[in-house]
PyMOL Python script that loads the backbone (N, CA, C, O; Angstrom):
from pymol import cmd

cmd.read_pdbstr("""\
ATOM      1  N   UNK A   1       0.849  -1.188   0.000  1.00  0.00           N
ATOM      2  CA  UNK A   1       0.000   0.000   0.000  1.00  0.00           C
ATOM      3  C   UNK A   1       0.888   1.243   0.000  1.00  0.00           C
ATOM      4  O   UNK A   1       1.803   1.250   0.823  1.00  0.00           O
ATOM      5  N   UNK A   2       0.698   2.653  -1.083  1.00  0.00           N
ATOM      6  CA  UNK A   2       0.896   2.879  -0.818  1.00  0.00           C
ATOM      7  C   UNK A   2       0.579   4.821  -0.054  1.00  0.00           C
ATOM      8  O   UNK A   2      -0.156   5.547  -0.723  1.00  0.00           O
ATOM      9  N   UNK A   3       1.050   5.255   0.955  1.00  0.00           N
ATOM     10  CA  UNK A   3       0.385   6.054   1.645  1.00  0.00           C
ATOM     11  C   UNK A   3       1.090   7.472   1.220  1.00  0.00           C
ATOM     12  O   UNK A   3       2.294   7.709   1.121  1.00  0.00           O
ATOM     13  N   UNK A   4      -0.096   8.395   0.987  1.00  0.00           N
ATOM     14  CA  UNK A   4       0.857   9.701   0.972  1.00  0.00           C
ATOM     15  C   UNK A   4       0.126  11.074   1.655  1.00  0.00           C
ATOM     16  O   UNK A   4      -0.983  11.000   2.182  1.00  0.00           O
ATOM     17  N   UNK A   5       0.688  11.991   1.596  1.00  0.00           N
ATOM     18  CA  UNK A   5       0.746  12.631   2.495  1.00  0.00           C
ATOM     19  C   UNK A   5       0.659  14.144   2.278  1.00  0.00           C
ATOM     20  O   UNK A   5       1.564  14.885   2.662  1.00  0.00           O
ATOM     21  N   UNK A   6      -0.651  14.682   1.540  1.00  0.00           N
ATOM     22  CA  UNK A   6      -0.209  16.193   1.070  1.00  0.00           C
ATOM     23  C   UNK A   6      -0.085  17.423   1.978  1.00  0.00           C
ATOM     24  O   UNK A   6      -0.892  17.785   2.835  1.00  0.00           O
ATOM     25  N   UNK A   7       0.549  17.737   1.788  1.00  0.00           N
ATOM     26  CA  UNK A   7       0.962  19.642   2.897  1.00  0.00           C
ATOM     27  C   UNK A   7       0.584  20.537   2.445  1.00  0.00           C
ATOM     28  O   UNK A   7       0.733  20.404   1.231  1.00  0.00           O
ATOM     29  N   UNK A   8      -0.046  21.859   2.761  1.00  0.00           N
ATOM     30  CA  UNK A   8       0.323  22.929   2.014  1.00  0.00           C
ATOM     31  C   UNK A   8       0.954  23.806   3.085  1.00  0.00           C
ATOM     32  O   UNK A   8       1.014  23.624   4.301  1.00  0.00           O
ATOM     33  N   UNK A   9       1.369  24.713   2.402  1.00  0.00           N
ATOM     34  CA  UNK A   9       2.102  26.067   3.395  1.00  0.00           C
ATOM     35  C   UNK A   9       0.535  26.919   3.647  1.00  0.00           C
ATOM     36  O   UNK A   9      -0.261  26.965   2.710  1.00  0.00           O
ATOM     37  N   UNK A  10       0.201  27.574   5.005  1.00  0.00           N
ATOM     38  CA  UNK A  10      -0.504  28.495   5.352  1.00  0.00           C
ATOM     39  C   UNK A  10       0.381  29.468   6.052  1.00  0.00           C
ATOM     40  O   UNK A  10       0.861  29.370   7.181  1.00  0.00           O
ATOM     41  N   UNK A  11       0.523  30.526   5.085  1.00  0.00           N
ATOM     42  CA  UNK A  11       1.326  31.973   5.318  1.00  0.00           C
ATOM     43  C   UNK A  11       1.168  33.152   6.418  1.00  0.00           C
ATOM     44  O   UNK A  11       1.833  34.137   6.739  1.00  0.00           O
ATOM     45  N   UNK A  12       0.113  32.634   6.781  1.00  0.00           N
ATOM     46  CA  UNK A  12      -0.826  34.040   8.098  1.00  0.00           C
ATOM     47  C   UNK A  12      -0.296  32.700   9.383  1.00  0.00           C
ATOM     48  O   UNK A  12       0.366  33.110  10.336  1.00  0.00           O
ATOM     49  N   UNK A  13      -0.556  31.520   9.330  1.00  0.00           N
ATOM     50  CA  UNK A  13       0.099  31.019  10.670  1.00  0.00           C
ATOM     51  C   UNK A  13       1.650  30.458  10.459  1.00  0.00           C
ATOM     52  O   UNK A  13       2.274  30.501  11.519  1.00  0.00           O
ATOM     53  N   UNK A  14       2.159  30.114   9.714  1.00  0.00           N
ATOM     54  CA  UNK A  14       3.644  30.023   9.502  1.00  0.00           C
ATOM     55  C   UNK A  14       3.794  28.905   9.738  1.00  0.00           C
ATOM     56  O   UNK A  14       4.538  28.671  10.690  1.00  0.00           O
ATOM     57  N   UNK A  15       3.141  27.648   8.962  1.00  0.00           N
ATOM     58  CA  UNK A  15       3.087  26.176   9.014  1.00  0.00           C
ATOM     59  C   UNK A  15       2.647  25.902   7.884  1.00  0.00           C
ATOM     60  O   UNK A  15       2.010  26.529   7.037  1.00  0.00           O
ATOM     61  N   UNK A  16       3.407  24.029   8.033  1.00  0.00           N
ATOM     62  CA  UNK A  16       2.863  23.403   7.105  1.00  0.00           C
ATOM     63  C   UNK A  16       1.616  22.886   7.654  1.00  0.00           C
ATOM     64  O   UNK A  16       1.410  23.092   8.850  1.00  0.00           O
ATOM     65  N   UNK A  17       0.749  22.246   6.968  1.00  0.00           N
ATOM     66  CA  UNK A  17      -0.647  21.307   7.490  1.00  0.00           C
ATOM     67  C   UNK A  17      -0.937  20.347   6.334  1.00  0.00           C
ATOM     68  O   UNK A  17      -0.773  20.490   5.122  1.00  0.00           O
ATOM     69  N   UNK A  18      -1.363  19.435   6.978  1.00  0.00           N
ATOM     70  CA  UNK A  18      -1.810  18.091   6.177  1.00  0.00           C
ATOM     71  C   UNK A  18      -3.096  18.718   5.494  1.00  0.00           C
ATOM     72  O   UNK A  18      -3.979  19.193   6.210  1.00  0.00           O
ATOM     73  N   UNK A  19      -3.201  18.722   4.182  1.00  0.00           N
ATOM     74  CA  UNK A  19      -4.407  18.188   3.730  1.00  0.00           C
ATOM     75  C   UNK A  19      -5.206  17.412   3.270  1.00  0.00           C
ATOM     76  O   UNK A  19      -6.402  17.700   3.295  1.00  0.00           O
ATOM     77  N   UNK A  20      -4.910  16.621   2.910  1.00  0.00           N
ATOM     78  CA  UNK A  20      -4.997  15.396   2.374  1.00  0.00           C
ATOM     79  C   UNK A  20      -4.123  13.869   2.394  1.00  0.00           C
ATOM     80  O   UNK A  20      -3.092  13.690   1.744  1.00  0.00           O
ATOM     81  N   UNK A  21      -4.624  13.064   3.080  1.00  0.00           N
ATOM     82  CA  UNK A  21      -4.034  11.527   3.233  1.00  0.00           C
ATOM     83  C   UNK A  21      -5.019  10.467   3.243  1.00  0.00           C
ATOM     84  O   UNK A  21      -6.102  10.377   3.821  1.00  0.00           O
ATOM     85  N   UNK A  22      -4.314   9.583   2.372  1.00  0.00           N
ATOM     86  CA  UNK A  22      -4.676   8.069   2.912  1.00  0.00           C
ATOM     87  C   UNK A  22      -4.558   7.502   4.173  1.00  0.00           C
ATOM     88  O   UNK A  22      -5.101   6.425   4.420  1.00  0.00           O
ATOM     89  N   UNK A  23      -3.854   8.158   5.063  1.00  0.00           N
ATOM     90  CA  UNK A  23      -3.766   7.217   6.427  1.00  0.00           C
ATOM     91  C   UNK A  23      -4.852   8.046   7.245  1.00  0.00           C
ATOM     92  O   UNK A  23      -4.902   9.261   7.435  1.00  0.00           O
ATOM     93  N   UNK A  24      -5.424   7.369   7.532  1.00  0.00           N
ATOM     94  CA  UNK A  24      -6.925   7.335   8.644  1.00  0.00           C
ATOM     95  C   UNK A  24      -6.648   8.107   9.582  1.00  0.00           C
ATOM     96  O   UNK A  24      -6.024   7.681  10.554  1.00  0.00           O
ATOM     97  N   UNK A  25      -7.070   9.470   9.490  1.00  0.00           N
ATOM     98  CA  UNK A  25      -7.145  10.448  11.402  1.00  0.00           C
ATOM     99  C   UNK A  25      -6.225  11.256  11.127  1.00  0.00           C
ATOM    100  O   UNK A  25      -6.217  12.249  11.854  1.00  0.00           O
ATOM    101  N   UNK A  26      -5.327  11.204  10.236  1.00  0.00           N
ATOM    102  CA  UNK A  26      -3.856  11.703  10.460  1.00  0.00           C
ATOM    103  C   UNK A  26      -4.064  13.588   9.995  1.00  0.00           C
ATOM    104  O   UNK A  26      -4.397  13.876   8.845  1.00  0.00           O
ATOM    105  N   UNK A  27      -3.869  14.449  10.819  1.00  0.00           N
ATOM    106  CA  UNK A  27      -3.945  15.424  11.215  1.00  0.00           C
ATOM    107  C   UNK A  27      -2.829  16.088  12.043  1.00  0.00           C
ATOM    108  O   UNK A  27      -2.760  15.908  13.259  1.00  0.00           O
ATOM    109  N   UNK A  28      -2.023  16.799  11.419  1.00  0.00           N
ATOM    110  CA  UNK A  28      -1.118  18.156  12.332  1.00  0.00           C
ATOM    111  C   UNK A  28      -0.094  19.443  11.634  1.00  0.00           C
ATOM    112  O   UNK A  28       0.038  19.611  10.421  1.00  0.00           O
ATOM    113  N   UNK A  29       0.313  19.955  12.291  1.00  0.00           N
ATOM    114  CA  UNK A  29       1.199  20.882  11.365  1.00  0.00           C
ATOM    115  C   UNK A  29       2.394  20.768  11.989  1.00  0.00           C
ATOM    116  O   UNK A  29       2.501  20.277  13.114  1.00  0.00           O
ATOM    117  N   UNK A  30       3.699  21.362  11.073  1.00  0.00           N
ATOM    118  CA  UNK A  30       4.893  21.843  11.496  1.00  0.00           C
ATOM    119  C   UNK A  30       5.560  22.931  10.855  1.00  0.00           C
ATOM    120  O   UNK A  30       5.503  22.938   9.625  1.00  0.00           O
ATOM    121  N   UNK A  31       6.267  23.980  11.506  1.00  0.00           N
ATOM    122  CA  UNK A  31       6.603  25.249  11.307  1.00  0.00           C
ATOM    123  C   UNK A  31       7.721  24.496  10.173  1.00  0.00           C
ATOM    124  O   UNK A  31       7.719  25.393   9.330  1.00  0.00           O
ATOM    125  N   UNK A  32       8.409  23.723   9.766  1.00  0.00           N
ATOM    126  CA  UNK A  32       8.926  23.426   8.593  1.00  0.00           C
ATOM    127  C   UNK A  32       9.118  22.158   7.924  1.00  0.00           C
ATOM    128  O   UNK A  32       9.068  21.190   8.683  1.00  0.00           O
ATOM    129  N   UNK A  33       9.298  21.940   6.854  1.00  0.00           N
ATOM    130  CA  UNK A  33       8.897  20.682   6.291  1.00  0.00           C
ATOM    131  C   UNK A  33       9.598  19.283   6.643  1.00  0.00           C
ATOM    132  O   UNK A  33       9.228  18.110   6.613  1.00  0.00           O
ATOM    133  N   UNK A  34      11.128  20.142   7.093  1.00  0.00           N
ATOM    134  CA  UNK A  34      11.960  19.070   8.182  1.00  0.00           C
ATOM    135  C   UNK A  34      11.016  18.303   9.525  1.00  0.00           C
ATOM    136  O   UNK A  34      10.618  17.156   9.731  1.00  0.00           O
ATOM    137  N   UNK A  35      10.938  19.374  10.131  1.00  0.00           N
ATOM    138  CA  UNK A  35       9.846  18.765  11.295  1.00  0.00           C
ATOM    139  C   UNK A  35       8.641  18.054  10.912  1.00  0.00           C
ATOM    140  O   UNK A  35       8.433  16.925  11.355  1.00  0.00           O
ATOM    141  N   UNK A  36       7.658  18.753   9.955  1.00  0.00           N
ATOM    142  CA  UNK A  36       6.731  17.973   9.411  1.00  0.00           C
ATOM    143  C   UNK A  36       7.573  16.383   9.007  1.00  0.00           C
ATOM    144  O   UNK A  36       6.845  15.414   9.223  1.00  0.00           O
ATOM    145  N   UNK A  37       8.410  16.178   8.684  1.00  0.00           N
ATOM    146  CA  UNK A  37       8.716  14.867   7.677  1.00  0.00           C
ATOM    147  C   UNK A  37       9.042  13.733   9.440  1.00  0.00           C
ATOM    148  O   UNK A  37       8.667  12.606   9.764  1.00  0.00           O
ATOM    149  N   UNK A  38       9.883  14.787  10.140  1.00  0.00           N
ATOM    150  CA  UNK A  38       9.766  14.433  11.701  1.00  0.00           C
ATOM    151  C   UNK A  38       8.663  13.774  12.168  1.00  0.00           C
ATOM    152  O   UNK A  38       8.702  12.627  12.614  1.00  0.00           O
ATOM    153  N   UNK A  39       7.333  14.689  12.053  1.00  0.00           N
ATOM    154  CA  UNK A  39       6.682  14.265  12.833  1.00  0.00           C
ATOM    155  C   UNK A  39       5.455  13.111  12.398  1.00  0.00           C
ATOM    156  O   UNK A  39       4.652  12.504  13.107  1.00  0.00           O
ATOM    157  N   UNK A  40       5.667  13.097  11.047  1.00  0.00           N
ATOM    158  CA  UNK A  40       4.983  11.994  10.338  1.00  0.00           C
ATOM    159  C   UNK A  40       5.662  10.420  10.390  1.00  0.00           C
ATOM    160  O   UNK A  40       5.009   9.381  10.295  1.00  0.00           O
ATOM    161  N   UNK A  41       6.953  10.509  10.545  1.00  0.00           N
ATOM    162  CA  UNK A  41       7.637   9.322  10.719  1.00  0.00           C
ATOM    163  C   UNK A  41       7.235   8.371  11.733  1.00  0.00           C
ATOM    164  O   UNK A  41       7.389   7.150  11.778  1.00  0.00           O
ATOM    165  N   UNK A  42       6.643   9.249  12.605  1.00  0.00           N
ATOM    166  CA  UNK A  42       6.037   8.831  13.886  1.00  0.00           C
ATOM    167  C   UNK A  42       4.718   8.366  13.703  1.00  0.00           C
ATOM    168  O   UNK A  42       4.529   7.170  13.929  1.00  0.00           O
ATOM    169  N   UNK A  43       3.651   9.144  13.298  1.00  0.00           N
ATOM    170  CA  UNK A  43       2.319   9.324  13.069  1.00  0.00           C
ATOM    171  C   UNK A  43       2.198   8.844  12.522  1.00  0.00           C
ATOM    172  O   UNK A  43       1.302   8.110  12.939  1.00  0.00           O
ATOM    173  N   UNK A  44       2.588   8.421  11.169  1.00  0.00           N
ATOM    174  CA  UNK A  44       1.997   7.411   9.892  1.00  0.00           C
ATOM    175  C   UNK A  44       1.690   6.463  10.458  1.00  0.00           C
ATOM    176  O   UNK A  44       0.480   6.242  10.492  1.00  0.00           O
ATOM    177  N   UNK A  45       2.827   5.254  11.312  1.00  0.00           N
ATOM    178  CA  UNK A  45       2.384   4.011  11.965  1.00  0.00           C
ATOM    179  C   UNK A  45       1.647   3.985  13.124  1.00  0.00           C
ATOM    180  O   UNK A  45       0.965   2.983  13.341  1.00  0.00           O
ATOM    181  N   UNK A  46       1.653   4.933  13.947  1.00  0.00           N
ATOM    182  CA  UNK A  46       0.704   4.885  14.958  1.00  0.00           C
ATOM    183  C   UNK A  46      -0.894   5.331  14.437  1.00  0.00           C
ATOM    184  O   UNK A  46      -1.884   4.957  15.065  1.00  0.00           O
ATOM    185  N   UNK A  47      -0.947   5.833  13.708  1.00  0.00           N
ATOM    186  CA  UNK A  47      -2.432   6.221  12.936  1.00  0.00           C
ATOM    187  C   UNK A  47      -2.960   4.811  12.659  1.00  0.00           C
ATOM    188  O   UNK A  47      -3.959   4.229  13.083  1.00  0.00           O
ATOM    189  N   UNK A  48      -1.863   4.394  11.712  1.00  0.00           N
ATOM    190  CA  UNK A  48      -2.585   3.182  10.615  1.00  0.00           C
ATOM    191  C   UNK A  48      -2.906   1.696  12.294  1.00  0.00           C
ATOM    192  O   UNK A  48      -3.779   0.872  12.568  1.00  0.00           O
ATOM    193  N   UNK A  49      -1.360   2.241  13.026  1.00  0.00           N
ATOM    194  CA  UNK A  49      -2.375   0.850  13.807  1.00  0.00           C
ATOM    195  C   UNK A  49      -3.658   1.325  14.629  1.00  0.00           C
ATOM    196  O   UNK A  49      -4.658   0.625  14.794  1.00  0.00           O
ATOM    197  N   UNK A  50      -3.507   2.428  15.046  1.00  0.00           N
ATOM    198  CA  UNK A  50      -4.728   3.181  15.732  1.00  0.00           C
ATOM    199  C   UNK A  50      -6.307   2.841  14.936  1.00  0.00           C
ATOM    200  O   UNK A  50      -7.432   2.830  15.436  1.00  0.00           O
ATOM    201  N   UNK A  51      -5.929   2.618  13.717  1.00  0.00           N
ATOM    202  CA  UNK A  51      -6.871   2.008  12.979  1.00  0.00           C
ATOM    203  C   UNK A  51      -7.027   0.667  12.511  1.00  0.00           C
ATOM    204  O   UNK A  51      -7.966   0.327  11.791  1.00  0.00           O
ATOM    205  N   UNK A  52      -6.349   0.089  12.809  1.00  0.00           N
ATOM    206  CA  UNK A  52      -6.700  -1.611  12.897  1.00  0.00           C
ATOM    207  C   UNK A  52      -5.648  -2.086  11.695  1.00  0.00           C
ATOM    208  O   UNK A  52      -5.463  -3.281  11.464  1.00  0.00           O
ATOM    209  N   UNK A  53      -5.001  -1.057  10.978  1.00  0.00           N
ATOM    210  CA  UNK A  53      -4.281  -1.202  10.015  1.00  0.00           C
ATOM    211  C   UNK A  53      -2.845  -2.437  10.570  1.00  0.00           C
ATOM    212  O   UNK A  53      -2.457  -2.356  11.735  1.00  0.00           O
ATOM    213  N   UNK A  54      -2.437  -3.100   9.965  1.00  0.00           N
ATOM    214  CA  UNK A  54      -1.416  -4.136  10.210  1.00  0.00           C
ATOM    215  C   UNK A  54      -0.202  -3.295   9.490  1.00  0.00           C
ATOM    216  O   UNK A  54      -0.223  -2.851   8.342  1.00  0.00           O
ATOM    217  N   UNK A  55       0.745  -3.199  10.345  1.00  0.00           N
ATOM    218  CA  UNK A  55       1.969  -2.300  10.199  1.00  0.00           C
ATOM    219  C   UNK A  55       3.119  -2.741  10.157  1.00  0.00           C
ATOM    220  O   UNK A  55       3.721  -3.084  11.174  1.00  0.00           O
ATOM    221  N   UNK A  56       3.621  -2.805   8.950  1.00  0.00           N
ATOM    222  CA  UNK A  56       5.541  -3.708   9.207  1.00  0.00           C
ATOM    223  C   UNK A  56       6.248  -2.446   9.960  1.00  0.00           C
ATOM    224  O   UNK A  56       5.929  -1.278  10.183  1.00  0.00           O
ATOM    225  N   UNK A  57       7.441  -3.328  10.255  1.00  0.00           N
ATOM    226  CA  UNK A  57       8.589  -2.383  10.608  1.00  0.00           C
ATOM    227  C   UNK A  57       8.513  -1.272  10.417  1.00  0.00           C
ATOM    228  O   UNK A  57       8.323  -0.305  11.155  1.00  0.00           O
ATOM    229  N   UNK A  58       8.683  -1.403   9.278  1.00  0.00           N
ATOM    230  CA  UNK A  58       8.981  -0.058   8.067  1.00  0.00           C
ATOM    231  C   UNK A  58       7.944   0.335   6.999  1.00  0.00           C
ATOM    232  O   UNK A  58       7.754  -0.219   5.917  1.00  0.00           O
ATOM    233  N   UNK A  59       7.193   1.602   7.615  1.00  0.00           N
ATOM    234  CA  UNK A  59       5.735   2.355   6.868  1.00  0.00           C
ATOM    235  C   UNK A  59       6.419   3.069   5.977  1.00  0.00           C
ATOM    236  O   UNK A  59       6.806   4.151   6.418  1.00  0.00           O
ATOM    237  N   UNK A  60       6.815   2.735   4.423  1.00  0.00           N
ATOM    238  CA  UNK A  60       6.658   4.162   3.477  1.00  0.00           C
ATOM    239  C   UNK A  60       6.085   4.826   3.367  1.00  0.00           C
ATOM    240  O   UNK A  60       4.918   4.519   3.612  1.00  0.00           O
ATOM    241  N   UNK A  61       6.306   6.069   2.986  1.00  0.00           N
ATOM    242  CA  UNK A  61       4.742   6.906   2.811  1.00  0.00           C
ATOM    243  C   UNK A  61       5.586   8.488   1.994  1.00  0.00           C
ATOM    244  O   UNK A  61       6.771   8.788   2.136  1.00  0.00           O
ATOM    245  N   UNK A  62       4.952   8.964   1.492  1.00  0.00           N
ATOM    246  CA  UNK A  62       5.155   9.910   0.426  1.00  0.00           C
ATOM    247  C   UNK A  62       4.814  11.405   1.032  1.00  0.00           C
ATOM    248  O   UNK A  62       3.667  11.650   1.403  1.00  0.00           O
ATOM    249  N   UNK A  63       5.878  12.412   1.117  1.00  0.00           N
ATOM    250  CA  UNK A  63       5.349  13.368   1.302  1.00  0.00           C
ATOM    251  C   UNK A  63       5.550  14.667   0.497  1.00  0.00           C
ATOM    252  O   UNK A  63       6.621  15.214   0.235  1.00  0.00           O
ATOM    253  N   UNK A  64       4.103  15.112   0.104  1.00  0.00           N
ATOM    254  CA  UNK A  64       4.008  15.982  -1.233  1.00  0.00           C
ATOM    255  C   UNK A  64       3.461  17.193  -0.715  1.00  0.00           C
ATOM    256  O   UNK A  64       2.534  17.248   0.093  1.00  0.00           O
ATOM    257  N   UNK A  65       4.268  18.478  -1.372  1.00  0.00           N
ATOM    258  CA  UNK A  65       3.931  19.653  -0.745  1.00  0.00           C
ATOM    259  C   UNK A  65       3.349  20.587  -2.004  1.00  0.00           C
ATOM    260  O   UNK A  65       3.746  20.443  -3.160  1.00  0.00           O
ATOM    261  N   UNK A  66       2.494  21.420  -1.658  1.00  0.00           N
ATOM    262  CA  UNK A  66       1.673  22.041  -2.138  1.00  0.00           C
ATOM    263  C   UNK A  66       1.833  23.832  -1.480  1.00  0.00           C
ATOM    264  O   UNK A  66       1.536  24.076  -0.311  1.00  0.00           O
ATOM    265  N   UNK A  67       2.366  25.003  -2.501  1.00  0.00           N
ATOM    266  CA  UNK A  67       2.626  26.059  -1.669  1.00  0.00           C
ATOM    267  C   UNK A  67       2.041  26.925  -3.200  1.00  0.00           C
ATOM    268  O   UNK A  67       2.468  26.712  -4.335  1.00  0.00           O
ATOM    269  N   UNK A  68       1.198  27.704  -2.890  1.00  0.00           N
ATOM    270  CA  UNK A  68       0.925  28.609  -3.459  1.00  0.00           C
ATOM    271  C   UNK A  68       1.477  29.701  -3.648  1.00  0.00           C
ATOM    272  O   UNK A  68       1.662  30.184  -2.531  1.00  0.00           O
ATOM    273  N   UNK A  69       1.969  30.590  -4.666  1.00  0.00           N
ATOM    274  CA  UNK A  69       2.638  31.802  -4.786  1.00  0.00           C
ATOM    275  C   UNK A  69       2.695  32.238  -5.640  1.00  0.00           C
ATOM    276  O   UNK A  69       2.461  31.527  -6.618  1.00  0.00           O
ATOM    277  N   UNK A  70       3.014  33.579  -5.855  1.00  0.00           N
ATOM    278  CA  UNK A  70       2.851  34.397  -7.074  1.00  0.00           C
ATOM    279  C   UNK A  70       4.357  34.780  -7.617  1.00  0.00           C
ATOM    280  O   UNK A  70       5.329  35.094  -6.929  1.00  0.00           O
ATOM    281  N   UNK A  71       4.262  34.649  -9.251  1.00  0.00           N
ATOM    282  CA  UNK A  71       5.229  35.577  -9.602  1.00  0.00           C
ATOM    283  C   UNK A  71       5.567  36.936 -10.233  1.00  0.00           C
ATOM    284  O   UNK A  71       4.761  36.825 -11.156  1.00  0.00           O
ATOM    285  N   UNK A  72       6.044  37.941 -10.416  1.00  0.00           N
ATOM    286  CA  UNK A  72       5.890  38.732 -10.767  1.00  0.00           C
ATOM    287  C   UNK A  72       7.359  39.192 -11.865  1.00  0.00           C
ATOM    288  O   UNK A  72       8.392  38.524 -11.849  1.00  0.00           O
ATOM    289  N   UNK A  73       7.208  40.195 -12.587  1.00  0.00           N
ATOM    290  CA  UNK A  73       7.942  39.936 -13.844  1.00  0.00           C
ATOM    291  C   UNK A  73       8.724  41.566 -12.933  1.00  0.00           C
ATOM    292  O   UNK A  73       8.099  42.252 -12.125  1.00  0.00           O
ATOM    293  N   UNK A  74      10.181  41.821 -13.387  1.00  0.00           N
ATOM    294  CA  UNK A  74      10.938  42.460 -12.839  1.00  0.00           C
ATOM    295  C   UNK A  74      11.325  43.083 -13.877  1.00  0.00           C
ATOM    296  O   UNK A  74      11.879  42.357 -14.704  1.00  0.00           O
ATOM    297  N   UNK A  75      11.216  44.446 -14.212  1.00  0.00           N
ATOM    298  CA  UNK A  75      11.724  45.202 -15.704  1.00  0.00           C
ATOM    299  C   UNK A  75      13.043  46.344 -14.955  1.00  0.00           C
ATOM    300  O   UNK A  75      13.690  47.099 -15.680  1.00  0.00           O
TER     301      UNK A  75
END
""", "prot")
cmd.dss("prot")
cmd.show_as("cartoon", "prot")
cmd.util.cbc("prot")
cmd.orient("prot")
């Protein structure tokens, strides 16, 4: 299976946040994408067993970021 994990940046609180996953419940933010990747390492397997999910050792899981922004042309 495999699990992933979308982020986006929210600019007015100065975090990343989950928006979207396959793993069941899984909900939080981190002020950078290091910590976010931190704190999912953790969370991915405790979610999936929190949900009855059967968990090897080792949970892959994908994490994809999403940041909105503008560009502007410089003359």
């Amino acid at each position: 299976m495999r699990y992933d994990v979308l982020v986006d940046w929210d600019a007015e609180a100065r975090v990343w946040y989950v928006t979207e996953s396959n793993v069941p419940g899984l909900v939080t933010e981190a002020p950078t994408l290091d910590a976010m990747l931190q704190k999912l390492e953790v969370m991915v397997p405790e979610m999936l067993e929190e949900n009855g999910f059967h968990v090897a050792p080792d949970v892959p899981f994908y994490l994809l970021t999403q940041h909105r922004g503008h560009a502007s042309q410089s003359h």
